[in-house]
N, CA and C atoms as a LAMMPS dump frame, in Angstrom:
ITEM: TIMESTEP
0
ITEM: NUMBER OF ATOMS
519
ITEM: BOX BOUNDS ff ff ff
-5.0000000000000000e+02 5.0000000000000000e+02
-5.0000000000000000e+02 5.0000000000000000e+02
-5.0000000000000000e+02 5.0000000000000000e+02
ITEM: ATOMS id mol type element x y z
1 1 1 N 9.624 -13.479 8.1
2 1 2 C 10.211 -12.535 7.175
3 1 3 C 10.974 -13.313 6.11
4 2 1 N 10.932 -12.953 4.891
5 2 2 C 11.914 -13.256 3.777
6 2 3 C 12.505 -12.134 3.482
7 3 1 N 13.788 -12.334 3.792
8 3 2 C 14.721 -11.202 3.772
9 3 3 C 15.352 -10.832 2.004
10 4 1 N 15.538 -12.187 1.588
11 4 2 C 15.588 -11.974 -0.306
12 4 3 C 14.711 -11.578 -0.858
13 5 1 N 13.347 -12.01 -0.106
14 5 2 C 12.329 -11.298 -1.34
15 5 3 C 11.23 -10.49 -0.872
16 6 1 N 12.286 -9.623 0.034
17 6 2 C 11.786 -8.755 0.747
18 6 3 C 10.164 -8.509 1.038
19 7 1 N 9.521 -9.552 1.856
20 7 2 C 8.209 -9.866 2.167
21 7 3 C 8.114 -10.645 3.329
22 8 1 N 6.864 -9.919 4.155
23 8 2 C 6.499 -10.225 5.12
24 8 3 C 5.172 -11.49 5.617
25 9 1 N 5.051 -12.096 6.184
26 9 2 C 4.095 -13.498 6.629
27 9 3 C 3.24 -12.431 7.446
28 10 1 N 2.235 -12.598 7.18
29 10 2 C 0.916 -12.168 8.201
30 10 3 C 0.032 -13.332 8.135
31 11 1 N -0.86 -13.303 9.319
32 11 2 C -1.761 -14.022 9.615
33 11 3 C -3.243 -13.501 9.454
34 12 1 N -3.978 -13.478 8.695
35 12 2 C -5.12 -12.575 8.699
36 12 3 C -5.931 -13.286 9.661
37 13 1 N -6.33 -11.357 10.256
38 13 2 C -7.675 -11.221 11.172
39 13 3 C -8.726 -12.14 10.744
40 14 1 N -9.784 -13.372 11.803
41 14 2 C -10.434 -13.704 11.305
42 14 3 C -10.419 -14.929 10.808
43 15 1 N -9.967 -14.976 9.807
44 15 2 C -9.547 -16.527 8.672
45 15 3 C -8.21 -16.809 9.276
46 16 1 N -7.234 -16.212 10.206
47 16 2 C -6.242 -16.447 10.502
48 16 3 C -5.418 -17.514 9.11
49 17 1 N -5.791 -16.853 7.877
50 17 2 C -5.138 -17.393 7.143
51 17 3 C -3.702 -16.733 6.467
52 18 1 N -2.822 -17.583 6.539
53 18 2 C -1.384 -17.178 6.053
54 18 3 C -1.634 -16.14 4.403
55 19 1 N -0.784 -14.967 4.544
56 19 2 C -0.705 -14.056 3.398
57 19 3 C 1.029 -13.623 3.386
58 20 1 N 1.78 -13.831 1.909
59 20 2 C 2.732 -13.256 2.173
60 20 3 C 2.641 -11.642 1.68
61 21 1 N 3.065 -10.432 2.396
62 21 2 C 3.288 -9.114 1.511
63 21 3 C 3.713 -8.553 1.361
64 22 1 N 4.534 -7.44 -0.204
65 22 2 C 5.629 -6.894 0.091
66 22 3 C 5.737 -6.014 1.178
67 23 1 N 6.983 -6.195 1.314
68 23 2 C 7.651 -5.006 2.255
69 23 3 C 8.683 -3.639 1.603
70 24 1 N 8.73 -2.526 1.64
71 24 2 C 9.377 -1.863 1.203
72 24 3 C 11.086 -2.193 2.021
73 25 1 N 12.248 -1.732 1.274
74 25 2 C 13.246 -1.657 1.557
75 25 3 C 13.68 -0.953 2.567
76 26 1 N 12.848 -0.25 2.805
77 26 2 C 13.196 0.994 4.01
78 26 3 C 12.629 -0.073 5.299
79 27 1 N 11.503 -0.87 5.596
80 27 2 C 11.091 -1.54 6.459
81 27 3 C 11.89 -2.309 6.925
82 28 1 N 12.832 -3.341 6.149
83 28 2 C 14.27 -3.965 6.444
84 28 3 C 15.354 -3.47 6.968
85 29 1 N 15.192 -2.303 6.592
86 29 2 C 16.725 -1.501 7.417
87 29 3 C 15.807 -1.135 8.738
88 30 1 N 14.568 -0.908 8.884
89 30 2 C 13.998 -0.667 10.433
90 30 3 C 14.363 -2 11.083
91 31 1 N 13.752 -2.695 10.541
92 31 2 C 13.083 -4.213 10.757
93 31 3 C 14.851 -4.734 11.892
94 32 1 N 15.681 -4.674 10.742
95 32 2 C 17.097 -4.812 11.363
96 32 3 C 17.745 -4.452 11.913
97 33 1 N 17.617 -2.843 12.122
98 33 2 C 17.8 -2.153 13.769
99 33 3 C 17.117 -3.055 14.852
100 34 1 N 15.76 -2.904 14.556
101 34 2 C 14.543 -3.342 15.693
102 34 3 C 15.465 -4.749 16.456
103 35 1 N 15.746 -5.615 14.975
104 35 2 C 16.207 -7.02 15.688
105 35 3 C 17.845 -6.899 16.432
106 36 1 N 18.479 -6.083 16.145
107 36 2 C 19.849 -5.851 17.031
108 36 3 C 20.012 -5.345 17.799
109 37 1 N 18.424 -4.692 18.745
110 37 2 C 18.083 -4.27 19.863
111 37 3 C 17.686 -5.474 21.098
112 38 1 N 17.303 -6.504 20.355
113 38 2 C 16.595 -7.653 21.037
114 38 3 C 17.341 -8.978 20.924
115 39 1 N 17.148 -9.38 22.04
116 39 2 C 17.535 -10.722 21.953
117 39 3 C 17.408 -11.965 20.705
118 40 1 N 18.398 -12.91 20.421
119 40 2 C 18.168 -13.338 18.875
120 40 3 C 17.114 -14.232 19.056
121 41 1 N 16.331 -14.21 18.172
122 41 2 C 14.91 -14.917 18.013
123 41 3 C 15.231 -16.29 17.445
124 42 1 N 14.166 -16.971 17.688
125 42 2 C 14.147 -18.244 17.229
126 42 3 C 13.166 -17.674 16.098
127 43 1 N 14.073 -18.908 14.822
128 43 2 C 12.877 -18.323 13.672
129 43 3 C 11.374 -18.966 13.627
130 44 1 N 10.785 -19.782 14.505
131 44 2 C 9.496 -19.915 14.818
132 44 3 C 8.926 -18.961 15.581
133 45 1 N 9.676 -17.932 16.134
134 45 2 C 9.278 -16.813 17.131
135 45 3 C 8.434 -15.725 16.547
136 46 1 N 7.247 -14.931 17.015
137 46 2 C 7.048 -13.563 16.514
138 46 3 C 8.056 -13.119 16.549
139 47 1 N 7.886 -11.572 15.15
140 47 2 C 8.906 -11.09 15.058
141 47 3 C 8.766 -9.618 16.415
142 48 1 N 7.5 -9.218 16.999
143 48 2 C 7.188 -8.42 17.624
144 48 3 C 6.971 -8.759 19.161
145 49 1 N 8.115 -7.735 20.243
146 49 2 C 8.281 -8.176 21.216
147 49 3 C 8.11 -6.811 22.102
148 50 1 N 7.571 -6.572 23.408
149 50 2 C 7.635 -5.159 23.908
150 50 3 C 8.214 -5.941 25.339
151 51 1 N 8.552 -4.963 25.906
152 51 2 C 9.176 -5.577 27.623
153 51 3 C 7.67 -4.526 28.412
154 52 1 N 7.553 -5.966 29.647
155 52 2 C 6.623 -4.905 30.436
156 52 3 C 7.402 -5.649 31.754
157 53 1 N 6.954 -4.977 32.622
158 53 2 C 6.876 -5 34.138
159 53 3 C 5.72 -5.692 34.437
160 54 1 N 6.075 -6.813 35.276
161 54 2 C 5.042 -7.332 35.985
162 54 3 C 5.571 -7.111 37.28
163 55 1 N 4.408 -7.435 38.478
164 55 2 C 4.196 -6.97 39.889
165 55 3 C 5.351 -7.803 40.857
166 56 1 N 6.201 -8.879 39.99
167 56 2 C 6.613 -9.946 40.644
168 56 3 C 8.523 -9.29 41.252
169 57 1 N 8.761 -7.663 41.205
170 57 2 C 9.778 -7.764 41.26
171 57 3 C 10.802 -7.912 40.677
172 58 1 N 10.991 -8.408 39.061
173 58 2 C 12.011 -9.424 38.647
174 58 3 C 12.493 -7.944 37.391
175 59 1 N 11.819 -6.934 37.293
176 59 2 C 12.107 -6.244 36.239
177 59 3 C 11.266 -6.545 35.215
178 60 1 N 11.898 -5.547 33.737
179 60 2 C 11.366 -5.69 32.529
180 60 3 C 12.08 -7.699 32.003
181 61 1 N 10.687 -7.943 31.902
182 61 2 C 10.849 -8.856 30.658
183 61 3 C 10.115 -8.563 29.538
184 62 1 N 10.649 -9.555 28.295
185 62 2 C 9.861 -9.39 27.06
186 62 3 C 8.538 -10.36 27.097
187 63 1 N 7.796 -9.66 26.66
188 63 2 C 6.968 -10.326 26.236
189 63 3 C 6.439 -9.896 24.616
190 64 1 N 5.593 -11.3 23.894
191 64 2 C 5.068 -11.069 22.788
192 64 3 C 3.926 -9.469 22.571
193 65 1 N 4.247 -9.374 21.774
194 65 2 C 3.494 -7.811 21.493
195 65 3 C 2.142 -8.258 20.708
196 66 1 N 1.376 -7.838 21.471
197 66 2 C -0.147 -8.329 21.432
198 66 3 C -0.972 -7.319 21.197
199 67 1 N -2.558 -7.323 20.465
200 67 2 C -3.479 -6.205 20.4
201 67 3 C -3.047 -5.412 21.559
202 68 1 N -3.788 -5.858 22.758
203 68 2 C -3.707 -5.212 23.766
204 68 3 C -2.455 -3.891 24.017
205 69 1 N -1.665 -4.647 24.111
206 69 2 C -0.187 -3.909 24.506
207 69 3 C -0.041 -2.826 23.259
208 70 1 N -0.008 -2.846 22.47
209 70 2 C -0.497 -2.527 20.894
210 70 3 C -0.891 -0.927 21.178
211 71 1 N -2.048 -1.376 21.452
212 71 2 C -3.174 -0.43 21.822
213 71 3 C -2.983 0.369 23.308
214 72 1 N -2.242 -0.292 24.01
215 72 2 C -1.628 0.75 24.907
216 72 3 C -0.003 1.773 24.477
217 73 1 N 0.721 1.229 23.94
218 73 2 C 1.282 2.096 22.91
219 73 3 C 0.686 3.372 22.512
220 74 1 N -0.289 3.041 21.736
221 74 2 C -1.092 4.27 21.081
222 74 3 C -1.698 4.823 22.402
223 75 1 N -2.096 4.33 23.126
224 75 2 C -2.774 5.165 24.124
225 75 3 C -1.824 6.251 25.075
226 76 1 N -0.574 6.214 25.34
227 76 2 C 0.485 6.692 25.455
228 76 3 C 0.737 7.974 24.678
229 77 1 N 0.867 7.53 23.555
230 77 2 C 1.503 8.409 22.119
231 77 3 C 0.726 9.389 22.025
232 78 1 N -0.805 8.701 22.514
233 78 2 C -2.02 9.865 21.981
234 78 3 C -1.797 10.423 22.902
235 79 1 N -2.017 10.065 24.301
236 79 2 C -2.102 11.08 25.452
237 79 3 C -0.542 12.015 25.807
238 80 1 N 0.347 11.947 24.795
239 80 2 C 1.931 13.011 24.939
240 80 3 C 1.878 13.714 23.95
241 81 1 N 0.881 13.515 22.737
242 81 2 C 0.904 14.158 21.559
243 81 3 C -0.44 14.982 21.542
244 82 1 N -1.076 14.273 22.404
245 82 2 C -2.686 15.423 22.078
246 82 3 C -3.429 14.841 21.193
247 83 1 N -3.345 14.067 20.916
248 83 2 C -4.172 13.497 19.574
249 83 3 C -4.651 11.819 19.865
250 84 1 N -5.931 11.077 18.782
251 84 2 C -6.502 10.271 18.817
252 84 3 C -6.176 9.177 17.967
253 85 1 N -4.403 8.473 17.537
254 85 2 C -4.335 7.618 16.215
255 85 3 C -4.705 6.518 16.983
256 86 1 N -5.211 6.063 16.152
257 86 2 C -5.26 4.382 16.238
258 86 3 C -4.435 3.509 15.125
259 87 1 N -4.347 2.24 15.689
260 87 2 C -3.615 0.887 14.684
261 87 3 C -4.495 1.314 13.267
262 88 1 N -6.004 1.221 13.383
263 88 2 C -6.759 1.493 11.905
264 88 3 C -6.777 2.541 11.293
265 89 1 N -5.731 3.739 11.941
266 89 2 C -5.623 4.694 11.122
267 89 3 C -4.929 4.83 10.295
268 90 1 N -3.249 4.123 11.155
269 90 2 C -2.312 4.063 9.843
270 90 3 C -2.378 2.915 8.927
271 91 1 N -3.475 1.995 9.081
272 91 2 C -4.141 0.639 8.189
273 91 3 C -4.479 1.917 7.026
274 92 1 N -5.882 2.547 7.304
275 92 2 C -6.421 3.525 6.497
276 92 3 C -5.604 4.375 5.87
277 93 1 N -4.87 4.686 6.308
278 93 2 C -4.243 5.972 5.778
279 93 3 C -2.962 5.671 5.018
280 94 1 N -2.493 4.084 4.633
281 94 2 C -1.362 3.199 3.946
282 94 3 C -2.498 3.002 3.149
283 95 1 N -4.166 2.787 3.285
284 95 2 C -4.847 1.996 1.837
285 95 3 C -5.771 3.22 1.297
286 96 1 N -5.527 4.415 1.824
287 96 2 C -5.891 5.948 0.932
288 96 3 C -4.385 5.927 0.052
289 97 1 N -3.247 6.105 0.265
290 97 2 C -2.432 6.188 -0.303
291 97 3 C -2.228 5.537 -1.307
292 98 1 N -2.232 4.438 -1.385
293 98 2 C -2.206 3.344 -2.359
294 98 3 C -3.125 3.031 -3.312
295 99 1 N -4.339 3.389 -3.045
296 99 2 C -5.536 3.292 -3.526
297 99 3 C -5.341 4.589 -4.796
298 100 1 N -4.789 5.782 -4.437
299 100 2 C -4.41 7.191 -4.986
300 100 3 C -3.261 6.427 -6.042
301 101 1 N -2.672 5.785 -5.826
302 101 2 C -1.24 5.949 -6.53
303 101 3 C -1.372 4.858 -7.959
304 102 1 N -1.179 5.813 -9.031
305 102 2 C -1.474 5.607 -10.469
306 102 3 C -0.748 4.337 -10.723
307 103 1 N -0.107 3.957 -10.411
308 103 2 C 1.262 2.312 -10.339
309 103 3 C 0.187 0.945 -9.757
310 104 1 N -0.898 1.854 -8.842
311 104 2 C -1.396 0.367 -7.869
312 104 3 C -2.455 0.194 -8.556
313 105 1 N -3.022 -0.541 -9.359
314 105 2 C -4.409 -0.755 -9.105
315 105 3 C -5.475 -1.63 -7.937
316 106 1 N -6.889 -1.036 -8.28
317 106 2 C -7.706 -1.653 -6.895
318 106 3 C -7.209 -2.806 -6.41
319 107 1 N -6.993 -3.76 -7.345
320 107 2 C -7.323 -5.569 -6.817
321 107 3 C -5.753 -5.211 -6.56
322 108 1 N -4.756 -4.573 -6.211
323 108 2 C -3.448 -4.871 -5.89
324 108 3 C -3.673 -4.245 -4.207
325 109 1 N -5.036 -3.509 -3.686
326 109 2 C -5.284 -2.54 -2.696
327 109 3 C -5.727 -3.427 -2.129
328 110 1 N -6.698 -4.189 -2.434
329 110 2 C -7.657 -5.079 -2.202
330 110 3 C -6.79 -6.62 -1.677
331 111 1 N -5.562 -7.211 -2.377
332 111 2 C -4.957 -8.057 -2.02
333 111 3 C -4.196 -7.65 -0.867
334 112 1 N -3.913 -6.509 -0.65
335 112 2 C -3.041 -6.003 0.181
336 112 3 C -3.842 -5.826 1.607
337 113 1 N -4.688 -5.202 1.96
338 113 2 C -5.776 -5.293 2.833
339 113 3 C -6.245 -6.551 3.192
340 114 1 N -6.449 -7.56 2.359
341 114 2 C -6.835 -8.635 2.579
342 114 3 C -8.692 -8.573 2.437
343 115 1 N -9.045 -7.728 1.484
344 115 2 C -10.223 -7.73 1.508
345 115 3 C -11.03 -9.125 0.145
346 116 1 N -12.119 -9.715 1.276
347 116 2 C -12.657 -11.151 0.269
348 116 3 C -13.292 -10.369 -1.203
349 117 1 N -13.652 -8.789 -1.201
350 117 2 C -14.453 -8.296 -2.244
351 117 3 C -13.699 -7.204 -2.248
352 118 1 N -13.665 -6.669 -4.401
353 118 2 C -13.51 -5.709 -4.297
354 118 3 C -14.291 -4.456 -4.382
355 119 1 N -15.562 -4.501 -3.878
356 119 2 C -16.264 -4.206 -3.156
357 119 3 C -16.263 -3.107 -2.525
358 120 1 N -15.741 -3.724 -1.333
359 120 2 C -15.194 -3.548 0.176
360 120 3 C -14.079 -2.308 0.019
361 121 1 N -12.978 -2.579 -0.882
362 121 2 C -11.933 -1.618 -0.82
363 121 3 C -12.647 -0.227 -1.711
364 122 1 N -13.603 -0.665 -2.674
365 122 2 C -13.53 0.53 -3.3
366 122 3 C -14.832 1.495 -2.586
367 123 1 N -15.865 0.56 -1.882
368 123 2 C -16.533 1.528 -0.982
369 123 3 C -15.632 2.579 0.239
370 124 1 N -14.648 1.885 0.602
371 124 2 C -13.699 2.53 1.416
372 124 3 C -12.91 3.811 1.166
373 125 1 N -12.08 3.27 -0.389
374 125 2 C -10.814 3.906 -0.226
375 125 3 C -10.869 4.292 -2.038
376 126 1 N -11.768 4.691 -2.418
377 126 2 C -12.031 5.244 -3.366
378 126 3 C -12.372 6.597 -3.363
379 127 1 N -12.234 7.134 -2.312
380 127 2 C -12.672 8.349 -1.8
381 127 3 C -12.301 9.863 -2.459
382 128 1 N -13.039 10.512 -3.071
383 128 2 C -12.463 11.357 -3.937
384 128 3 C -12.849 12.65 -3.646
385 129 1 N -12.29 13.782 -3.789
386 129 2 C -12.383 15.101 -3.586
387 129 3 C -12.654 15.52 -4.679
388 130 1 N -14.044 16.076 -4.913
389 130 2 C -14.884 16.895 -6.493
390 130 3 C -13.788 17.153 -6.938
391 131 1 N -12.832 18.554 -6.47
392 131 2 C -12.053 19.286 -7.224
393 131 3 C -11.022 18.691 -7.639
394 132 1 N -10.938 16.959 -6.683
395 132 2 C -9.578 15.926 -7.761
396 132 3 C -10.409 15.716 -9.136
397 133 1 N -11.728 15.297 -9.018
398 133 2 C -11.918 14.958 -9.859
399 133 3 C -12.463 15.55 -11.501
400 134 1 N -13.044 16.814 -11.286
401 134 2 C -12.721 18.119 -11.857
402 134 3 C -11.637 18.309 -12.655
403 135 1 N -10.552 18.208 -11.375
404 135 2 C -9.367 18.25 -12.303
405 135 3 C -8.356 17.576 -13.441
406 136 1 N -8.917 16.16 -12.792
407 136 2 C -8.144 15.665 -13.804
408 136 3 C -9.245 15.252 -14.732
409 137 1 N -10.191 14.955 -14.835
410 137 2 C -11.086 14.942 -15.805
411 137 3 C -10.606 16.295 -16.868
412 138 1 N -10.483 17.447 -16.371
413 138 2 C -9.971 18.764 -17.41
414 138 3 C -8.773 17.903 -18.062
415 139 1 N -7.57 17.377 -17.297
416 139 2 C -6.288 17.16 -18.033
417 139 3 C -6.575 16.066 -18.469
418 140 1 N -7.58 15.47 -18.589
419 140 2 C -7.657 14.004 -19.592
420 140 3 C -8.374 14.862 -20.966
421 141 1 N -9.433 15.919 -21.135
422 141 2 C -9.712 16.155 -21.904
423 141 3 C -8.954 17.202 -22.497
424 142 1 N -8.391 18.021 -21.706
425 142 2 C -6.679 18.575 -22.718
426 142 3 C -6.109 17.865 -23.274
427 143 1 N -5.458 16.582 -22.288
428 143 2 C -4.652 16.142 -23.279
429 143 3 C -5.138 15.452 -24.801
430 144 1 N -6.632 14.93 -25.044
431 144 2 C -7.247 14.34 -25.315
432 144 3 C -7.179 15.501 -26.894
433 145 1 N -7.445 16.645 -26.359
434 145 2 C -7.989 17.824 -27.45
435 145 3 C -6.221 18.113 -28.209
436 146 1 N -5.018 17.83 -27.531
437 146 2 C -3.468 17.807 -27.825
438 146 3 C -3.326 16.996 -29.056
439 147 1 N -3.696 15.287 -28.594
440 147 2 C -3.314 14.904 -29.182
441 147 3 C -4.216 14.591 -30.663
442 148 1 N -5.781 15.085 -30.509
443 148 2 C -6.373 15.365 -32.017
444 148 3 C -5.882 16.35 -32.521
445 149 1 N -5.002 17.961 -32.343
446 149 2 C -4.367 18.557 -32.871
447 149 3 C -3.148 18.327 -33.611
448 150 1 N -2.74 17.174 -33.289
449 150 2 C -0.912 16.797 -33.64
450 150 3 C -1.25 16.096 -34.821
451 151 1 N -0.695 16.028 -35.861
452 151 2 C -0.457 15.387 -36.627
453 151 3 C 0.335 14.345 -36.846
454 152 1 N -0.56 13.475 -37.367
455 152 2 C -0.184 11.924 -37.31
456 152 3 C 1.137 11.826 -37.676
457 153 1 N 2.005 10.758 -37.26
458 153 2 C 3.248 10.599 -38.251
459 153 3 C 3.6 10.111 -39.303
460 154 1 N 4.363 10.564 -40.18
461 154 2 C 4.548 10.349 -41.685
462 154 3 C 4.792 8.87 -41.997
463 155 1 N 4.136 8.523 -42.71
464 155 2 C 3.808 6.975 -43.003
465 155 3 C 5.738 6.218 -43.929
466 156 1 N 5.944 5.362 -42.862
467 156 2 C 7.539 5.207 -43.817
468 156 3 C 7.484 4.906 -45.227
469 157 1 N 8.843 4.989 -45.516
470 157 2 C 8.838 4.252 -47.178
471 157 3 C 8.384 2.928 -47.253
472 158 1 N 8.032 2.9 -48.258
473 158 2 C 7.492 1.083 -48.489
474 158 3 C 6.09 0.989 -48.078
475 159 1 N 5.253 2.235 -47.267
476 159 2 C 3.806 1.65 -47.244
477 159 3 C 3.198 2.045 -48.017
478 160 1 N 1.995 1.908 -48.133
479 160 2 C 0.851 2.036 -49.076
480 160 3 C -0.007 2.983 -47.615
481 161 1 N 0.102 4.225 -47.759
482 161 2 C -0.788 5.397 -47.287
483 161 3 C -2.597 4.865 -46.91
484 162 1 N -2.827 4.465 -48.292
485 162 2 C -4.035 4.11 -48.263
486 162 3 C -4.527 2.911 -47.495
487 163 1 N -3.467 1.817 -47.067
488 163 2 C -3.831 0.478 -46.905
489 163 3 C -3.983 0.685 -45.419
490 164 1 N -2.495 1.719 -44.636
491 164 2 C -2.334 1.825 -43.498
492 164 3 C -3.928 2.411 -43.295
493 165 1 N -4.738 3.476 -43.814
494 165 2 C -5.457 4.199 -43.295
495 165 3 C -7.31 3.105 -43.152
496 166 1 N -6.681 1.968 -43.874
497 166 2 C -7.648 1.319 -43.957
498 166 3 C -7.743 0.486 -42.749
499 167 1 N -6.543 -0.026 -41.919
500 167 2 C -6.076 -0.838 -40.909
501 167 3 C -6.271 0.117 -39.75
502 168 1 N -6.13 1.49 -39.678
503 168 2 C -5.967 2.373 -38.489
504 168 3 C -6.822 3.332 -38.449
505 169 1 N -7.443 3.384 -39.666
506 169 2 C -8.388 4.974 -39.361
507 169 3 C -7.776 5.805 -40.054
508 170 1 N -8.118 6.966 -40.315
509 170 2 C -7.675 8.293 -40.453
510 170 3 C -7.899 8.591 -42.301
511 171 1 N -7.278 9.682 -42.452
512 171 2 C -6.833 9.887 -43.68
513 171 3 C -5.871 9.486 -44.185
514 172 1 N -5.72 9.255 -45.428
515 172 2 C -4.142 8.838 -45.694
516 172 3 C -3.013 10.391 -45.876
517 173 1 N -1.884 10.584 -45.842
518 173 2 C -1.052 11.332 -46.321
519 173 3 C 0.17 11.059 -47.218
């Protein structure tokens, strides 16, 4: 963790290659509960730890929090809640969001995922509902039909009407 520049170290699936990525501000104030629950870590340590029971008597110890254990979590959650999430749902359902949000573009979805192509993210998470797209296609061509109605703004003192209209288009006024 870099706590100043609020970003997290992952290891990618696979290439097990080092990625740093942001973290939101709200994840740090979790992140820092989480760690004043647990014993203080060595900073070579994962930051993710669950306690299990082994057969030996001795109680809960910690151990590193692994796929496995991971995935029994969810298997828990699903079977008290009625329902089927998985780890790749809330993967999916953080890179539908983002993918949607007018601030991110693809290759910022795509770095974030860790995908080698962007490709990959936009076969995924490009996913569109007709009537999104319907719709805003209408409000691009409203606004579109707005702003050929408005009249241009009045050219300041000191220009030449004609010169501007030669540089920009239009009519002069």
């Amino acid at each position: 963790m870099d706590w100043g520049e609020q970003a997290v170290r992952v290891f990618r699936k696979g290439t097990d290659a080092e990625q740093w990525l942001p973290t939101s501000p709200d994840a740090f104030v979790w992140l820092r509960l989480y760690l004043a629950e647990i014993d203080q870590l060595d900073p070579t340590e994962p930051i993710w730890w669950t306690l299990r029971r082994r057969d030996r008597g001795d109680g809960l110890r910690r151990h590193q929090l692994e796929y496995d254990a991971l995935r029994g979590v969810f298997r828990r959650a699903n079977a008290a809640l009625g329902t089927n999430y998985s780890m790749h749902d809330l993967r999916h359902t953080c890179a539908l969001r983002m993918a949607r949000n007018k601030r991110l573009s693809l290759r910022d979805v795509q770095v974030i995922l860790g995908h080698a192509h962007l490709g990959t993210t936009a076969d995924f998470y490009l996913i569109e509902d007709e009537d999104q797209v319907i719709r805003r296609v209408a409000e691009y061509l409203a606004e579109r039909e707005e702003r050929a109605q408005t009249p241009p703004p009045r050219v300041a003192v000191g220009y030449d009407d004609s010169a501007l209209s030669v540089l920009f288009g239009g009519t002069p006024r």
